[in-house]
PLY file of the C-alpha trace (Angstrom):
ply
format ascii 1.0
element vertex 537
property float x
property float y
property float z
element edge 536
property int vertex1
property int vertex2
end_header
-42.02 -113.58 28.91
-39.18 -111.48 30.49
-37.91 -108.46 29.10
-34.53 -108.33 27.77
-33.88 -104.25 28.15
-36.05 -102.41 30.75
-35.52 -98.09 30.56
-36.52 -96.26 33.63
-35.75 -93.53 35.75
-36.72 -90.44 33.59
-39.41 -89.30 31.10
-40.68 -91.30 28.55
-42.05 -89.42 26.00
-43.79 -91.68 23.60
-44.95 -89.47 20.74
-48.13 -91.05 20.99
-51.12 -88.35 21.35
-53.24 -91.31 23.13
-50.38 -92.16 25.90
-47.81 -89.06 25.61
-46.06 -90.42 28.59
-44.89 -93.05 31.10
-42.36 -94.13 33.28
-40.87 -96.83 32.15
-40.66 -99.22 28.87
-39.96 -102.82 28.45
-38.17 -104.73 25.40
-38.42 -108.00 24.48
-36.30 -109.30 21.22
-36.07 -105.73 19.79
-39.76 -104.85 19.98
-41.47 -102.77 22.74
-43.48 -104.85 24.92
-45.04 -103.07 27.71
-45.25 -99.26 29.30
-45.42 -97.91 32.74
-45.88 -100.41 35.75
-46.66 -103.52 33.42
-43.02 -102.87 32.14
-41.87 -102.86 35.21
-43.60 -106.45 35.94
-41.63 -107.94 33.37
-38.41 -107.56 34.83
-36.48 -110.47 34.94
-32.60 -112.23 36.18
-31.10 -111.87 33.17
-33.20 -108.27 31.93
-30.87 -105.13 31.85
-31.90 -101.79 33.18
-31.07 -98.41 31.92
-31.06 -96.03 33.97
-32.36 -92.56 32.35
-31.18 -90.97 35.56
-33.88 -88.00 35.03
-33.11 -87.90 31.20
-35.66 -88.57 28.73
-36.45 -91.40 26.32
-37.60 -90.81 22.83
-39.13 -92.68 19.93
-35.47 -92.48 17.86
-35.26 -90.12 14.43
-35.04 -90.67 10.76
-33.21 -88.36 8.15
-35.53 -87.46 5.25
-33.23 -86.35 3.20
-29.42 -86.79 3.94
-26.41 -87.87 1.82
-23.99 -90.23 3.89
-21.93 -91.65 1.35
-21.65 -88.16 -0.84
-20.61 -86.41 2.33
-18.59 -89.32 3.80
-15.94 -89.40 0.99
-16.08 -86.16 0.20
-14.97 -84.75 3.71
-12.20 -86.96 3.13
-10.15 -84.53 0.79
-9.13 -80.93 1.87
-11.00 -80.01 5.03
-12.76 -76.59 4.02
-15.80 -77.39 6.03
-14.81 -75.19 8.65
-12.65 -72.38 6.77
-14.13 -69.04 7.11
-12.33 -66.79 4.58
-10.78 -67.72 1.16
-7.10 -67.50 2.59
-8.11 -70.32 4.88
-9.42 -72.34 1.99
-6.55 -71.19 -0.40
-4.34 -72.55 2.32
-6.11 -75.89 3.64
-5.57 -76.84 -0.24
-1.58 -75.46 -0.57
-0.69 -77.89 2.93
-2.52 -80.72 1.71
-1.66 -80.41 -1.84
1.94 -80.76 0.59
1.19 -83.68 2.62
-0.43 -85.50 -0.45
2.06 -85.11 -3.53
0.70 -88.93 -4.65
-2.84 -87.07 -5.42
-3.88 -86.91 -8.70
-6.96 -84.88 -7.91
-7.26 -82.44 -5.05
-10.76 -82.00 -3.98
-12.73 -80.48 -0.86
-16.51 -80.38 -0.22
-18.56 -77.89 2.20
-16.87 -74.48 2.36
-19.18 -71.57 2.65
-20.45 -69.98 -0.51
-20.53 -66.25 0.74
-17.01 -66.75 1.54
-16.47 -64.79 -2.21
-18.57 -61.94 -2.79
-21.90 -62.93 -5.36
-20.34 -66.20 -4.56
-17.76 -65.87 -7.47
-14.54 -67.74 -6.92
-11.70 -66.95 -8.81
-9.68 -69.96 -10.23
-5.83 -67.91 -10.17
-6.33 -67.94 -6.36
-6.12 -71.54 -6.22
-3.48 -71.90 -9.12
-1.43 -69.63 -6.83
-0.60 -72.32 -4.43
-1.79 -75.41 -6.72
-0.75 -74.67 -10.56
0.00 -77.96 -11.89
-2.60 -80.55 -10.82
-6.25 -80.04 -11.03
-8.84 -78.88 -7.97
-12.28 -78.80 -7.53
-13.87 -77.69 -4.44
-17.40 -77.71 -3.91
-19.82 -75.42 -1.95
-21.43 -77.05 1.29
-24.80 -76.99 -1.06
-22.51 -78.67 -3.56
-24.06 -76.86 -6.85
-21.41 -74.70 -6.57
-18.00 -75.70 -7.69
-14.70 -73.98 -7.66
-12.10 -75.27 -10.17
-8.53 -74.26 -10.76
-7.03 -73.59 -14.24
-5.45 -77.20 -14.66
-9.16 -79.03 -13.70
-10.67 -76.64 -16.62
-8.55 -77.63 -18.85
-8.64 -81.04 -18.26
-12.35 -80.84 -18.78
-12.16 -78.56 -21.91
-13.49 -75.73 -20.53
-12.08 -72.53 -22.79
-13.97 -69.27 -24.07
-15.48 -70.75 -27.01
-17.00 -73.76 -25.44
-20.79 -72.79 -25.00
-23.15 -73.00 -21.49
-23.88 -76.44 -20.97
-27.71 -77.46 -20.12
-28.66 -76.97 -17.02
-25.18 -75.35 -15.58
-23.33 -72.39 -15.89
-19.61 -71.60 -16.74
-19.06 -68.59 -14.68
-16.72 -66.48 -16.93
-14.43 -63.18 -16.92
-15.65 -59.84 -19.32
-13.11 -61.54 -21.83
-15.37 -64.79 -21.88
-12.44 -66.85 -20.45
-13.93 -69.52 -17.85
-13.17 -67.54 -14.01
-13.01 -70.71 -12.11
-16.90 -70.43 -10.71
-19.26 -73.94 -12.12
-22.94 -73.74 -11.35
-25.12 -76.61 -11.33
-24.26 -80.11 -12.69
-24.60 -79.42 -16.23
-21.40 -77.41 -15.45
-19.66 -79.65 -12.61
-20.31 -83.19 -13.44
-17.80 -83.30 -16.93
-14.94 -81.81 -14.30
-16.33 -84.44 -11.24
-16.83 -87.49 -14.03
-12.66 -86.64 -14.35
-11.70 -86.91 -11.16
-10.98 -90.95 -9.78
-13.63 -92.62 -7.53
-12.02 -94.24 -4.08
-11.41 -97.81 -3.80
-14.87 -99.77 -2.89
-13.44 -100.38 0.86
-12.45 -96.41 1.52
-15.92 -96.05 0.10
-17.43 -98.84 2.29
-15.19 -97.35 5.10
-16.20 -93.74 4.83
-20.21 -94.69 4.48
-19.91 -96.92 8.10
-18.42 -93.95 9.21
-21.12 -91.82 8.42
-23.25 -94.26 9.78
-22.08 -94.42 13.17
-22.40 -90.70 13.54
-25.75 -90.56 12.57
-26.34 -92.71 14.76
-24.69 -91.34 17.67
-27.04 -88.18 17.29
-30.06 -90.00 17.76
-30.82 -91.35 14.37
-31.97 -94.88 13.00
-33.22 -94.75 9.56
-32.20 -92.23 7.08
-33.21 -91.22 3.68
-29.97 -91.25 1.22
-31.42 -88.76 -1.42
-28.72 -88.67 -4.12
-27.53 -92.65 -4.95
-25.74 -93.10 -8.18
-26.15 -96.49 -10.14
-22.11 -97.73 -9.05
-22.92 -96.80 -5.31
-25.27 -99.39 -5.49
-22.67 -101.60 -5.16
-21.04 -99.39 -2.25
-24.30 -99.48 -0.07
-24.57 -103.48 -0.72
-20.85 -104.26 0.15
-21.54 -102.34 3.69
-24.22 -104.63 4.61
-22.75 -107.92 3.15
-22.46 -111.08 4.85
-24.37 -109.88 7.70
-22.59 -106.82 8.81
-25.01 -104.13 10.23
-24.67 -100.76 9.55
-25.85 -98.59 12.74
-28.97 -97.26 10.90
-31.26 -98.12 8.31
-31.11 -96.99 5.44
-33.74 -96.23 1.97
-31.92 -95.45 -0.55
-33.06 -92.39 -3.17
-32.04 -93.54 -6.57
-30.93 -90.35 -8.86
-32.75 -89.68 -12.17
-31.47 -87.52 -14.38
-33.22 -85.52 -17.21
-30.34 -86.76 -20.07
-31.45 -90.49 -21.29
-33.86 -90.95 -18.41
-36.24 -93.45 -20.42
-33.46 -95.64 -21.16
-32.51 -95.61 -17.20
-36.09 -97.09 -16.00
-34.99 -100.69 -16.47
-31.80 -100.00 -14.06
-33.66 -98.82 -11.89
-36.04 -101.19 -11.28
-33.01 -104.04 -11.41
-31.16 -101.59 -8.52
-34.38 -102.05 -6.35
-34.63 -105.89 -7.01
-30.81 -105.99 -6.30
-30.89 -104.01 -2.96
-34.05 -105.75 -1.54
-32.83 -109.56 -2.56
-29.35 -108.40 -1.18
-30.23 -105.34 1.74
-29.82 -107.94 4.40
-33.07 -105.84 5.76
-31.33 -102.73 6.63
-31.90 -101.21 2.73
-34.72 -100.64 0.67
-34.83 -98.62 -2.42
-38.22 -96.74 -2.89
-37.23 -93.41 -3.93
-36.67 -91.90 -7.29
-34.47 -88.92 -6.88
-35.02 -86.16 -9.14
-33.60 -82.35 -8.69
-36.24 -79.72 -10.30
-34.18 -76.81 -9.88
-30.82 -75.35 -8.40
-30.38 -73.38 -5.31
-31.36 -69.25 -4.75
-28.07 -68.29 -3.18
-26.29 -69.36 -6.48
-28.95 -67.63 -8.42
-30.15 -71.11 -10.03
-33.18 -71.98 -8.01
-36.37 -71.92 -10.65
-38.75 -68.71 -9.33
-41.73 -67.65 -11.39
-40.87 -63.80 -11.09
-37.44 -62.76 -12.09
-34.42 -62.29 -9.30
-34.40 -59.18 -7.35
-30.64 -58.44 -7.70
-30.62 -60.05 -12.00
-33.72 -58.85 -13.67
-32.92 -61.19 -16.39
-33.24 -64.44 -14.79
-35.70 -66.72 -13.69
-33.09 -69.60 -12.05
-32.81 -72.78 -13.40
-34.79 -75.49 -14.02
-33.70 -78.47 -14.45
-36.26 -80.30 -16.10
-39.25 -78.89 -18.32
-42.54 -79.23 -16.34
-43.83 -81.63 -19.34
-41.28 -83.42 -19.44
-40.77 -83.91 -15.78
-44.12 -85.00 -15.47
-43.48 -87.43 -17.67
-40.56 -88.91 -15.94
-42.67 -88.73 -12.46
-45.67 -90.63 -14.02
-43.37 -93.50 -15.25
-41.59 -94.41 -11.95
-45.02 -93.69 -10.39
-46.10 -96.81 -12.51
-43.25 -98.66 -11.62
-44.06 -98.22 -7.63
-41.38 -95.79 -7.03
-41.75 -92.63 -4.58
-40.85 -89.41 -6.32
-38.38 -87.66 -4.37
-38.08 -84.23 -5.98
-35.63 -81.18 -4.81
-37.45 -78.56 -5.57
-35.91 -74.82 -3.56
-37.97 -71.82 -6.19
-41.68 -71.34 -6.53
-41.34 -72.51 -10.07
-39.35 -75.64 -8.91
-41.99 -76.40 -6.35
-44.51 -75.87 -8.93
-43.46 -77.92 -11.37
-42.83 -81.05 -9.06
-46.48 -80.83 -7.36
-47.56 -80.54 -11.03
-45.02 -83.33 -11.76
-47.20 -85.59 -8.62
-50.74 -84.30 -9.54
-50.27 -85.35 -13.56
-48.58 -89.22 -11.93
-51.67 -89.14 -9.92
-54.30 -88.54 -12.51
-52.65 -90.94 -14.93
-52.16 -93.73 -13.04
-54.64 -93.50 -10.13
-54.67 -93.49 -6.41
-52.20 -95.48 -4.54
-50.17 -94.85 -1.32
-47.61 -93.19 -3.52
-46.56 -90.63 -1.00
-44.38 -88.25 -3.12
-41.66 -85.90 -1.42
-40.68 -82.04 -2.20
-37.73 -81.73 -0.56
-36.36 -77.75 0.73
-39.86 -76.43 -0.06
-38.15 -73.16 0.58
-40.00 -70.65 -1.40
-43.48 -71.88 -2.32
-46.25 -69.67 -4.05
-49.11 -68.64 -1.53
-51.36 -70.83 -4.54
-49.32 -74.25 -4.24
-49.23 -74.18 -0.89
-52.85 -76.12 0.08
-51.89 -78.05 -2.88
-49.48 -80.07 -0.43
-52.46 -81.61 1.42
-54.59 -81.79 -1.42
-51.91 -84.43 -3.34
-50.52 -85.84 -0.48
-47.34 -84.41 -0.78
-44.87 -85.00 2.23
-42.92 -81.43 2.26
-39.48 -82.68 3.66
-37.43 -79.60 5.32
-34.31 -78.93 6.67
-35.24 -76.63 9.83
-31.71 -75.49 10.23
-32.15 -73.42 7.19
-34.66 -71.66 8.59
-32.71 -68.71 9.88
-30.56 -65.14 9.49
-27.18 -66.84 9.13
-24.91 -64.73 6.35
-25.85 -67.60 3.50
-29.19 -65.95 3.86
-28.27 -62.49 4.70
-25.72 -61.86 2.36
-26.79 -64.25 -0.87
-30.20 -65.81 -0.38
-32.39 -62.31 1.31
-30.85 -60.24 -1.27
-31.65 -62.19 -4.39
-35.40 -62.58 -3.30
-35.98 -59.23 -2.29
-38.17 -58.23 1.15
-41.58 -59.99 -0.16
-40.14 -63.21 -0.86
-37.79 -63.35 1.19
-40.40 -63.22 4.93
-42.06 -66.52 3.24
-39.36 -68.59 2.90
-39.47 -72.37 4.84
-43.41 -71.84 5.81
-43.38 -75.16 8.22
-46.08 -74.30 10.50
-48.19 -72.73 7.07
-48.04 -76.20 5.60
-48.96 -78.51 9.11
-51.61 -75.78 9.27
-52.58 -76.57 5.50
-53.22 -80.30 6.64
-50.19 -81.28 5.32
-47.63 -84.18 6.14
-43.96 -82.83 7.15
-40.58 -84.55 7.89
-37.57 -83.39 9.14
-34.16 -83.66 7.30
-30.62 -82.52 7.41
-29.35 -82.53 3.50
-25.66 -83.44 5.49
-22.87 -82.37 4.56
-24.80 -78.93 3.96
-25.29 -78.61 7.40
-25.54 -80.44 10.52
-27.06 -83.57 10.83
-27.62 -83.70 14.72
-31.66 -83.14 14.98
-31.12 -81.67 18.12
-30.16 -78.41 16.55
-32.65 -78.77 13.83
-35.54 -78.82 16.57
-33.79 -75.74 18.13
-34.21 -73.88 15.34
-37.66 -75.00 13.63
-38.76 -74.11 17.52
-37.19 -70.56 17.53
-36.33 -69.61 13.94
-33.10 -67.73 15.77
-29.42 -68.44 15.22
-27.47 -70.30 17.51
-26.70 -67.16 19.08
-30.13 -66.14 19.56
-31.09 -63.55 17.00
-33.20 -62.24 15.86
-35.36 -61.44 18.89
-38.37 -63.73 18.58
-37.07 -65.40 15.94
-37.12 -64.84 11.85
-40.84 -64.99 10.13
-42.03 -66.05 13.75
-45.17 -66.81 12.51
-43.34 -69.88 10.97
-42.13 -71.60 14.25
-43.38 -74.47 15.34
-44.01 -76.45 18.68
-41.66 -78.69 20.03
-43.98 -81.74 19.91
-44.26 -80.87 16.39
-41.06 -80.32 15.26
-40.48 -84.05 17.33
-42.73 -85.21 15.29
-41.24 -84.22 12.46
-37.88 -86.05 12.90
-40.23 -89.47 14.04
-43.33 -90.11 12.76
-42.69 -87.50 10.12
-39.78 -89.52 9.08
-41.30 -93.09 9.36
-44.30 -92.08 7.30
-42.47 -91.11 4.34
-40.19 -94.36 4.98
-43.51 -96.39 4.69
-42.31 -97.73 8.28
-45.04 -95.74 10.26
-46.67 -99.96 11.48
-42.52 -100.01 12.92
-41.35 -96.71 14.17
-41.84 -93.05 14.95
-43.94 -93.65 18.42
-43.07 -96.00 21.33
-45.91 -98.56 22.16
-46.31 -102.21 22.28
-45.09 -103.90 19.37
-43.52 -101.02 17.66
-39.46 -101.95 16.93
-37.52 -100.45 20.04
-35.97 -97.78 17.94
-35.24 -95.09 20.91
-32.79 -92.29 21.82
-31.76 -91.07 24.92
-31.12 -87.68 26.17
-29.57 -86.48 29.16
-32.20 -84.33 29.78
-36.00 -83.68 29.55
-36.22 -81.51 26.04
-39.57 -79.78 27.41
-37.80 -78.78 30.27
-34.48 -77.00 28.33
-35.13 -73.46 26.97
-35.50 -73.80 22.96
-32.20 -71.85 22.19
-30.15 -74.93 24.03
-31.62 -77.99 22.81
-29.03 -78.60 20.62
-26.39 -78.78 23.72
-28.66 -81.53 25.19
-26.49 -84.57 25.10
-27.38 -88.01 23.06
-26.61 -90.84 25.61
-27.83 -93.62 23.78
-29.48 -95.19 20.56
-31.04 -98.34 20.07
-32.28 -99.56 16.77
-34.72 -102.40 16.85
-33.46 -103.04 20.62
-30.00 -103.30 19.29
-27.26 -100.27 21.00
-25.63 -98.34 17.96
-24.31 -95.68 20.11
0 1
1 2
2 3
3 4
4 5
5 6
6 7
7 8
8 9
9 10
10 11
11 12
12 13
13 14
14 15
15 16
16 17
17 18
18 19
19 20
20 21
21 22
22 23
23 24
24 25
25 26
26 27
27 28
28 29
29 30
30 31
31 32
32 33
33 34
34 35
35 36
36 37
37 38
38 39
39 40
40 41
41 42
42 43
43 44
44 45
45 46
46 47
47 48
48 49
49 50
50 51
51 52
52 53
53 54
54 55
55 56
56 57
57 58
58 59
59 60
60 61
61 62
62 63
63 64
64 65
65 66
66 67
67 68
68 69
69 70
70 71
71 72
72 73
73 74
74 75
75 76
76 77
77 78
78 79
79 80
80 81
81 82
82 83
83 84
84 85
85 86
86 87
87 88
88 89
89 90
90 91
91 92
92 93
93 94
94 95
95 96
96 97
97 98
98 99
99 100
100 101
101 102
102 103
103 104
104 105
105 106
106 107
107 108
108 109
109 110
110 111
111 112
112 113
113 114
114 115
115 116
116 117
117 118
118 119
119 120
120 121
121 122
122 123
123 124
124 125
125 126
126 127
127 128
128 129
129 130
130 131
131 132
132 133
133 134
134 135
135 136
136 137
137 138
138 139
139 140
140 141
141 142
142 143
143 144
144 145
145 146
146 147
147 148
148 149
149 150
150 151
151 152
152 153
153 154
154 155
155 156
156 157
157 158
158 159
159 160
160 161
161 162
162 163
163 164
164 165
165 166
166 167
167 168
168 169
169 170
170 171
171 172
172 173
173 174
174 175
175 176
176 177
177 178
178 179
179 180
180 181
181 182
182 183
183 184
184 185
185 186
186 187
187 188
188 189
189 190
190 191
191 192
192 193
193 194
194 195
195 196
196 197
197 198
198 199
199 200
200 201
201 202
202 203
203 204
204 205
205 206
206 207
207 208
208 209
209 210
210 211
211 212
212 213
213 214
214 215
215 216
216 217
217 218
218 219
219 220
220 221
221 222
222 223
223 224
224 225
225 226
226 227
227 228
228 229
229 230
230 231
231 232
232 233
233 234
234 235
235 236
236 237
237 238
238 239
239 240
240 241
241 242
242 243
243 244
244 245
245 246
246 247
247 248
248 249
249 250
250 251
251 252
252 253
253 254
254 255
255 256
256 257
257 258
258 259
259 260
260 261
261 262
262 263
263 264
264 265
265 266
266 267
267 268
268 269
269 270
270 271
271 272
272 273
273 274
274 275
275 276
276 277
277 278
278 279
279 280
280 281
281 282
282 283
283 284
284 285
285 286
286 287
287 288
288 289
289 290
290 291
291 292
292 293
293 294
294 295
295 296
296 297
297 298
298 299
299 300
300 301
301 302
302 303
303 304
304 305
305 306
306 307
307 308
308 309
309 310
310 311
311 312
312 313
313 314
314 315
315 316
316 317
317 318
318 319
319 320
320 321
321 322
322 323
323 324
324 325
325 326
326 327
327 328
328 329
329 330
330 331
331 332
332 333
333 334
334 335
335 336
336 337
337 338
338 339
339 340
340 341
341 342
342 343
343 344
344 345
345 346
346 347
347 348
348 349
349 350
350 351
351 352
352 353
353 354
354 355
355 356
356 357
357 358
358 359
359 360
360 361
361 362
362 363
363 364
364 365
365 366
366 367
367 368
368 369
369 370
370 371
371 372
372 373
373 374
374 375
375 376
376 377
377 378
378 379
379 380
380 381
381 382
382 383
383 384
384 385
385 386
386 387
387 388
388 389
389 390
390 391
391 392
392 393
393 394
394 395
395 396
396 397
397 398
398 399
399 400
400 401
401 402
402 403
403 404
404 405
405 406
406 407
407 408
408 409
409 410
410 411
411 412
412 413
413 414
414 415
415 416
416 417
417 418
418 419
419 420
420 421
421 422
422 423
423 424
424 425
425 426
426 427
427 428
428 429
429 430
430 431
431 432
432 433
433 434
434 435
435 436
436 437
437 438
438 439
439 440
440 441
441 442
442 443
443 444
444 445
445 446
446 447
447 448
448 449
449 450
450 451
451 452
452 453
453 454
454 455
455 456
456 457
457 458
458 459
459 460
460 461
461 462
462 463
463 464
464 465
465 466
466 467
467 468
468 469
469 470
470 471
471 472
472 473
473 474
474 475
475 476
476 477
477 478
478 479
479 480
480 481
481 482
482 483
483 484
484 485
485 486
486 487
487 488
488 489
489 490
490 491
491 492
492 493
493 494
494 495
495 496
496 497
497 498
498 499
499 500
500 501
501 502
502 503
503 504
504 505
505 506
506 507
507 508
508 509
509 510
510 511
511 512
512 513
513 514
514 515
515 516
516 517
517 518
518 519
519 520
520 521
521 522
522 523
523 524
524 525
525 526
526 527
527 528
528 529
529 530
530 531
531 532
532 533
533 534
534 535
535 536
């Protein structure tokens, strides 16, 4: 047997604690076949070499929690993304409300929501330049929306019409709506107005996605918010044989309204996706959202917020009744997949997993908190004790002004040092993977390891990083993105390590990560990505 790809020439770092390195690795018909010198022996006419040329070679990294087709269209409207004042937005929308006079709807997802102070944005701004077709703009954590007067009309929105469940209309002292929506009690009647794509932009936008996921290094990814009629979107990507660059689990959404009479879909969207995935899909996450987010003040806490005395946050579902909604598609064979940001919201869902547990016994259920990012000193060996795979997105973990001018200040000093406790949990025993949450922030996991390693900004501050205590190792926070990754995929017997037999997922770097200071690793450059021996970048 002669192997088809041969990789040599740099490190090979295999994430394996019995073999961390070699020299060289061997492929045969996408799986690894041989390490070191007996890779070497199986070189053959036909077998191509890469060349690391002193780089490194990785086992390739998963996405625990990411939302590719969300993101993907949505980046397609106004580009806010990268606006850093409200002019700029106010702007981006007036020139593309001009280049677009056809558009019913203008829309924009992923500006910054300390870009208004208290994150209140004021609707006449945006009628200023846009008065007579409706816009909705939503905050790069996307539970913040910002409408103009025409979108809150279309969706009814006046001074009489009372606070939905689970959302807040923002309004002005004379109880007129301001043009702020919290949470999707609030945005989703303005979204469910505004027209879908046609399935191929959809399809187009989601291989886009794809491909640049993989080009950072990534093979498998978690897509944590699916809605019944994307379904169809994921299935048409991967029809008649086409291969997306990763692969792909997808999270289906449950929502607290009518979520008994949604079991049966879901279990027909699973059958559907795994008679029809082609291989590259499976579907065995339930997604469920326990609470909001702290910088919009909706995030469930158990004690009050430091800068409103009056409110505890929002959760989303009762902790009865989300228990009860856990425990059914625990029957059913699902994996809960629970955003949960507050104490209270992080309560609630390991709650949520221990009733599922006791009612329907043990099974490999491995349940997901995703965020994790304020968690009670109590609930925090609770993690290890249920199993619970705490899924974070390191690049939160740092003084950038969403935490220094909305998140620090609405927790107050005590809170606020124990926020995103990663090396507190893998201390606790517990499992942890690695995610983005794209398009709220960067999905290359290069940047994510540079800051779970340093807890510092990009620019390096603070000076030994932000609750150092929390920062990790780098063969941890490796880890994390790999292994991490493939054990909550169920695909740890696949991926996440490089040895024999594994699939011949791998990413290369141009350089040796253990031998670039932390602060740079995210300027190390992605040279190549294979996914079961096939190149997707």
């Amino acid at each position: 047997m002669r192997a088809d790809t041969i990789f040599t020439g740099g490190r090979i770092h295999t994430g394996d604690p019995a073999n961390p390195h070699t020299t060289a690795l061997a492929v045969t018909a996408g799986r690894i076949t041989a390490l070191g010198a007996e890779a070497l022996a199986l070189r053959g006419e036909r077998t191509e070499t890469v060349d690391l040329a002193g780089g490194a070679l990785l086992p390739s990294w998963g996405d625990g929690h990411v939302h590719p087709l969300l993101g993907g269209i949505g980046l397609r409207g106004v580009p806010v993304r990268d606006c850093t004042s409200l002019e700029e937005v106010v702007e981006a929308v007036r020139l593309w409300a001009e280049q677009h006079p056809e558009a019913e709807w203008i829309t924009g997802d992923a500006f910054d929501p300390w870009l208004a102070e208290g994150g209140l944005f004021d609707a006449a701004l945006l009628d200023a330049v846009v008065p007579d077709r409706p816009v909705l703009l939503r905050t790069m954590d996307h539970h913040t929306g910002w409408a103009n007067s025409e979108a809150l009309r279309r969706a009814g929105y006046t001074a009489r019409t009372p606070q939905p469940v689970n959302g807040e209309i923002v309004r002005r002292p004379d109880g007129s709506p301001l043009g702020t929506l919290r949470e999707f009690g609030a945005l989703n009647p303005v979204r469910a107005l505004v027209p879908l794509p046609e399935l191929d932009e959809q399809v187009a936008a989601l291989r886009d996605t794809t491909t640049a996921l993989a080009s950072a290094g990534i093979t498998w990814i978690q897509d944590a918010w699916v809605e019944p009629a994307q379904v169809d979107t994921w299935l048409a990507a991967v029809r008649d044989g086409h291969p997306l660059a990763v692969r792909a689990g997808l999270g289906l959404l449950l929502e607290p309204d009518g979520w008994r009479e949604r079991l049966p879909g879901l279990a027909a969207d699973r059958a559907r996706i795994e008679a029809e995935g082609g291989g590259q899909l499976t579907a065995r996450a339930i997604k469920f959202f326990a609470d909001g987010v702290i910088e919009s003040g909706t995030a469930a806490l158990l004690e009050p917020y430091s800068d409103c005395p009056h409110s505890h946050g929002v959760a989303n579902w009762t902790g009865d009744e989300l228990a009860e909604a856990v425990t059914a598609v625990d029957a059913l064979g699902f994996q809960p997949h629970i955003h949960a940001i507050g104490d209270h919201g992080v309560r609630i869902a390991l709650d949520a997993v221990e009733a599922a547990a006791r009612r329907n016994g043990p099974r490999a259920r491995r349940p997901v908190i995703a965020h994790v990012q304020l968690v009670d000193p109590a609930d925090l060996p609770r993690f290890a004790e249920l199993g619970v795979i705490a899924n974070f997105e390191p690049l939160w973990a740092q003084t950038d002004p969403l935490m220094t001018q909305l998140t620090l200040p609405r927790l107050g000093p005590e809170r606020g040092a124990r926020q995103y406790q990663i090396a507190a949990l893998l201390r606790s025993g517990a499992r942890v993977s690695f995610g983005s949450d794209w398009p709220v922030t960067r999905y290359e996991p290069l940047a994510g390891l540079a800051t779970a390693v340093t807890r510092q900004t990009p620019d390096g501050l603070p000076d030994g990083g932000w609750v150092p205590e929390e920062r990790i190792g780098l063969t941890e926070a490796l880890a994390a993105y790999s292994a991490g990754v493939a054990h909550q995929a169920f695909e740890e017997d696949d991926w996440g390590v490089l040895r024999p037999g594994m699939r011949a997922d791998l990413v290369q770097l141009a350089a040796d990560p253990y031998e670039v200071a932390p602060g740079e690793l995210a300027e190390v450059a992605v040279l190549g990505t294979w996914l079961g021996g096939r190149r997707t970048h």
